[in-house]
N, C-alpha and C positions, 0 to 999 in steps of 0.2 A: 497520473498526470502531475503537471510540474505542482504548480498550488495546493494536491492531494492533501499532501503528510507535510511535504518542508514547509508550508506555509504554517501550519501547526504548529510546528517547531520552533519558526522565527516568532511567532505570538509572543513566549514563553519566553526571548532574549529581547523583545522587543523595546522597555525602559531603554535599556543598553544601546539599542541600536538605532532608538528614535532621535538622538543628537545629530548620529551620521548622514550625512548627503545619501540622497539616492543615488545608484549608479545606474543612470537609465541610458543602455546600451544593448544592444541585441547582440546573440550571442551568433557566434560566424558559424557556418558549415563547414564541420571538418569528418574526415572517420574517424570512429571509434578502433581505439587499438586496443587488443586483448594479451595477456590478463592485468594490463597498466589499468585501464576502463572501467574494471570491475574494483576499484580501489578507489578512495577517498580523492576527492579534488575544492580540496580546501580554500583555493581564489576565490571560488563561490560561493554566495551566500548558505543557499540551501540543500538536502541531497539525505535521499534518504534508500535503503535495502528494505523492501517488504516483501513477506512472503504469508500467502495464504492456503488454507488446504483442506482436506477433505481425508479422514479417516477411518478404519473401520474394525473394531477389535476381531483377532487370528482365533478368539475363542466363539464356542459354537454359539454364543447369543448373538453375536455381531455386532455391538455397539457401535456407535455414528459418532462421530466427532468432528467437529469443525475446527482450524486451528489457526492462529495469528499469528505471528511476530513482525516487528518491526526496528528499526535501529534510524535514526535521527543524527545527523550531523548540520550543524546553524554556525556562522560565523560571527562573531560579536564587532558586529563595525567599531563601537566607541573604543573596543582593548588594544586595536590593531599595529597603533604605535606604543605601545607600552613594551618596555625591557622586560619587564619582572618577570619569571615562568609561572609564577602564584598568578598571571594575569588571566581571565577567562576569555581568552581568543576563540576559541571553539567550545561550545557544549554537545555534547554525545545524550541523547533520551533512546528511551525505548521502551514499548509497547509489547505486550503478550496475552493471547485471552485464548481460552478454550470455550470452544458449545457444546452444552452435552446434550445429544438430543434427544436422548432417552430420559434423560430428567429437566428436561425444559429448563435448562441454566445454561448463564453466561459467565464465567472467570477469568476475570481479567487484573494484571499489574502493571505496573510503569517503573520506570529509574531512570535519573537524571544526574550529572557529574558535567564539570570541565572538565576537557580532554588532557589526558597529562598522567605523569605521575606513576601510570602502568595500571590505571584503576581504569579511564574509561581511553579507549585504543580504538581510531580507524584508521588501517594503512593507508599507503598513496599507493602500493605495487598490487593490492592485490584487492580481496573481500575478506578482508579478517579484521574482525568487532568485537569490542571486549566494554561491558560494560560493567562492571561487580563480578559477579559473577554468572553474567548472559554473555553466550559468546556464540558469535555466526563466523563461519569459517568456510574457504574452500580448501577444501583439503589437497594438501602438497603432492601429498602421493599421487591419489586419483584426483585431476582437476575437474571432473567431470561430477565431480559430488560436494555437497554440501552438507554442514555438520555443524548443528543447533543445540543448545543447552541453555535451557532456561528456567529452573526449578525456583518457586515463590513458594509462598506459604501453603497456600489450600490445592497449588496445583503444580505442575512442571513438564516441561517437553524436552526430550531428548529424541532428535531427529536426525535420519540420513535423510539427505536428497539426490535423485543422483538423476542426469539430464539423458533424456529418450529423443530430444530435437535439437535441429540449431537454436540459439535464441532469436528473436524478433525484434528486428529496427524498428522502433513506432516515429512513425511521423515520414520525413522522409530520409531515408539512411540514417536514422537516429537521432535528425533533429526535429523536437516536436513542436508543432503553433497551441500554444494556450489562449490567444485572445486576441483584440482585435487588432492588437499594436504590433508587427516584428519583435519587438521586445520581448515581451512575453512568449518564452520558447523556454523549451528544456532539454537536454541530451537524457534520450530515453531510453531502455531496451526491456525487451521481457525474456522469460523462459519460461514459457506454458510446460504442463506435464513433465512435470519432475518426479520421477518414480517413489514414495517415500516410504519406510520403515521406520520404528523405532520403540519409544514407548510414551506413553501417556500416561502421567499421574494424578489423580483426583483425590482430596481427602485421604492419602494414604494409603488409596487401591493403584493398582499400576497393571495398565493395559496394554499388551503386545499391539501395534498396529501396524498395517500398510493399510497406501492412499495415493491420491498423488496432488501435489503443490502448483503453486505458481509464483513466482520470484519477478518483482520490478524490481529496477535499479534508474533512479531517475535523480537530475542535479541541475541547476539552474542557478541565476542572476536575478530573476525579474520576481514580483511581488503579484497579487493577486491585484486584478482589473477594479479600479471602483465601484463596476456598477454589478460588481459579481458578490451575492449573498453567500453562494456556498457550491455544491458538486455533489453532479450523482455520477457513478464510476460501475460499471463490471469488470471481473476479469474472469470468464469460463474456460476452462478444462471441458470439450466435448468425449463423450464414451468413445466415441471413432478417430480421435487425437487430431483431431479441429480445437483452433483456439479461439475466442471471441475476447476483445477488449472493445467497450465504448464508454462516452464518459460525454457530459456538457456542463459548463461553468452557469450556474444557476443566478437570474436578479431577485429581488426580492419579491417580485410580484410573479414570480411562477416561470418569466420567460429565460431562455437561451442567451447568453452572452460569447460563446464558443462551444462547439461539439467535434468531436473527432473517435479514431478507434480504426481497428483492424481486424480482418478475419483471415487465419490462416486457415485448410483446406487439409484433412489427414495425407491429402497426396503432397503438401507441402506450396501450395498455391499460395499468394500471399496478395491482399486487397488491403489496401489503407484510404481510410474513408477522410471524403474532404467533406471541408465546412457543410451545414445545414445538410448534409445525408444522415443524421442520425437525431434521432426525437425517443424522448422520455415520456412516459402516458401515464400516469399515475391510476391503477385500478381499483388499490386495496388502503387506509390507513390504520396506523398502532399510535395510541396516545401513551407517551412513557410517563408513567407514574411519579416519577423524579423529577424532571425536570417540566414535564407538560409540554415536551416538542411533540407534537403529530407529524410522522413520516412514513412517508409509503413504503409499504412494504411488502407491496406486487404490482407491478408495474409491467404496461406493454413499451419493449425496445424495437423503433424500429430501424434497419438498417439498409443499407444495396444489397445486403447477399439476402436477408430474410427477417420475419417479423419473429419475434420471440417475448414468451413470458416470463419474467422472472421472478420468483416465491419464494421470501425468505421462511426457511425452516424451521423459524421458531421466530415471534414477532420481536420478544424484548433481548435484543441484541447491541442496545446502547452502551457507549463504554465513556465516561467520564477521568477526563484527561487533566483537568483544571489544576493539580498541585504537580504537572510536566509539564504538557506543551499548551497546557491554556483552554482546548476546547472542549468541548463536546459533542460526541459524534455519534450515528450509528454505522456499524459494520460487523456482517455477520453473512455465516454461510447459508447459501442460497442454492435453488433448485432453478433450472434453466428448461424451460419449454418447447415446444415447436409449435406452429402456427394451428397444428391436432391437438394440442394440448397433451402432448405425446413426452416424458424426460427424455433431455438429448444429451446433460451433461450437467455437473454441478462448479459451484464457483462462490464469488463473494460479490456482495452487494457495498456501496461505499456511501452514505451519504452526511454533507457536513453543512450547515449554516440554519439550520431547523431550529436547535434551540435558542440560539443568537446567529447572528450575523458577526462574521468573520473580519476584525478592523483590527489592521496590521501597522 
């Protein structure tokens, strides 16, 4: 969703950009054209490439892994007339965490840079990100694949992606509603089920994997709703190549300030959910040690196509963001239910405004 990740983003440039006028404008219905779409579009505030996933080591124990990235592009309202190239018109952050589910951890990094320079890189033609040395790519040759490298200290991913569907217009034709106003809207798309290979490094063990991913690519103008504290988000991967995404902009007293989402059908069926069809039920809570946020972390979703549980795999899956994009969050992979209580498919669970409340 629009506010998801970019609104995290702009926290973190926010000094900068708190001078600046709002631009309170809604953003127009146009198509999305490819592969211009899958590239940077810098008129706009915020806009970010996430991908999350689900892995499983080629060796005969089978190790489980959950895996992150993210890549963050914000606009710096106050730089915008400035000549200088030294000026910070654009910041580039980005996000990486592994779960190991076999050892009940989470690891996670961040990096943050002004765009420039050859250090931190988001095109306008295509999806190629260069942070340090994190880099998300579609690859020239085969466009149908995607190509990750992200090595930190205690951990690193080196991943192929490579797309088994079309992607998915969320909203309608790929403009999405966030909230109550027209304004608040974002040019959205997904790519559930992305075949994935590659390796996983822990501590200096390195694991052969295949898995499979899921890629947003979402970019926006508008700012988070006042009366919205934070968001809960899925994005499922089902066993039978059904997709689920739902999400609702959370107030601070527990209620809905926007819901939306979509289910795509293995035969390629495609439902996108309007206002108030989608509700969050809170079953299970994790009180995090660090910070003392309480968040749910099993939950009944219910939707038009069907009701589902969601269980995150390991509860302490918080990732503090505060020296990048400002917040703090949980997000971690998740097991996906049926109304039997039956697994139908794994995914990631998103939720932000728990430790604090998100003022932008």
């Amino acid at each position: 969703m629009l506010t998801r990740r970019a609104l995290m983003a702009a926290s973190a440039a926010g000094m900068a950009s708190a001078s600046a006028p709002f631009s309170a404008w809604s953003l127009p219905a146009r198509p999305l054209r490819f592969p211009r779409d899958h590239g940077a579009h810098p008129e706009l505030r915020t806009e970010w490439w996430y991908i999350t996933g689900h892995a499983r080591s080629r060796a005969a124990d089978g190790r489980e892994f959950g895996f992150q990235l993210t890549f963050f592009r914000t606009r710096v309202d106050a730089t915008q007339t400035m000549l200088s190239k030294f000026s910070a018109q654009q910041l580039i952050f980005a996000h990486a965490a592994v779960t190991d589910v076999q050892g009940q951890k989470l690891w996670h990094d961040q990096r943050i840079a002004r765009a420039g320079f050859g250090v931190a890189v988001a095109s306008t033609e295509d999806t190629q990100l260069k942070l340090n040395d994190w880099t998300l790519q579609r690859d020239t040759a085969e466009p149908s694949r995607y190509n990750a490298s992200l090595p930190s200290t205690d951990f690193a991913l080196q991943l192929q992606m490579n797309e088994t569907q079309p992607l998915i217009l969320q909203g309608q034709n790929g403009l999405s509603r966030k909230g109550p106003e027209a304004r608040q809207a974002s040019y959205y798309y997904s790519h559930p089920q992305l075949n994935t290979s590659g390796k996983i490094t822990l501590q200096g063990q390195t694991f052969d994997v295949t898995g499979k991913a899921w890629l947003d690519h979402e970019w926006s103008e508008e700012l988070l709703h006042p009366e919205a504290q934070g968001w809960d988000w899925i994005g499922m991967n089902f066993d039978d190549g059904s997709a689920l995404t739902a999400f609702r902009l959370r107030t601070a007293s527990g209620g809905t300030v926007w819901d939306g989402g979509s289910f795509r059908s293995a035969k390629g069926e495609l439902r996108v959910f309007k206002r108030s069809e989608v509700t969050f039920t809170p079953v299970r809570h994790w009180t995090s040690p660090l910070t003392q946020a309480r968040y749910p972390v099993e939950w009944q979703v219910r939707t038009p196509t069907a009701v589902y549980r969601v269980k995150a795999v390991i509860d302490s899956q918080e990732l503090d963001s505060r020296s990048s994009t400002g917040a703090v969050y949980w997000e971690g992979l998740s097991e996906l239910l049926d109304s039997q209580g039956h697994r139908v498919g794994r995914g990631y669970l998103e939720m932000t405004g728990y430790a604090a409340a998100l003022r932008l």
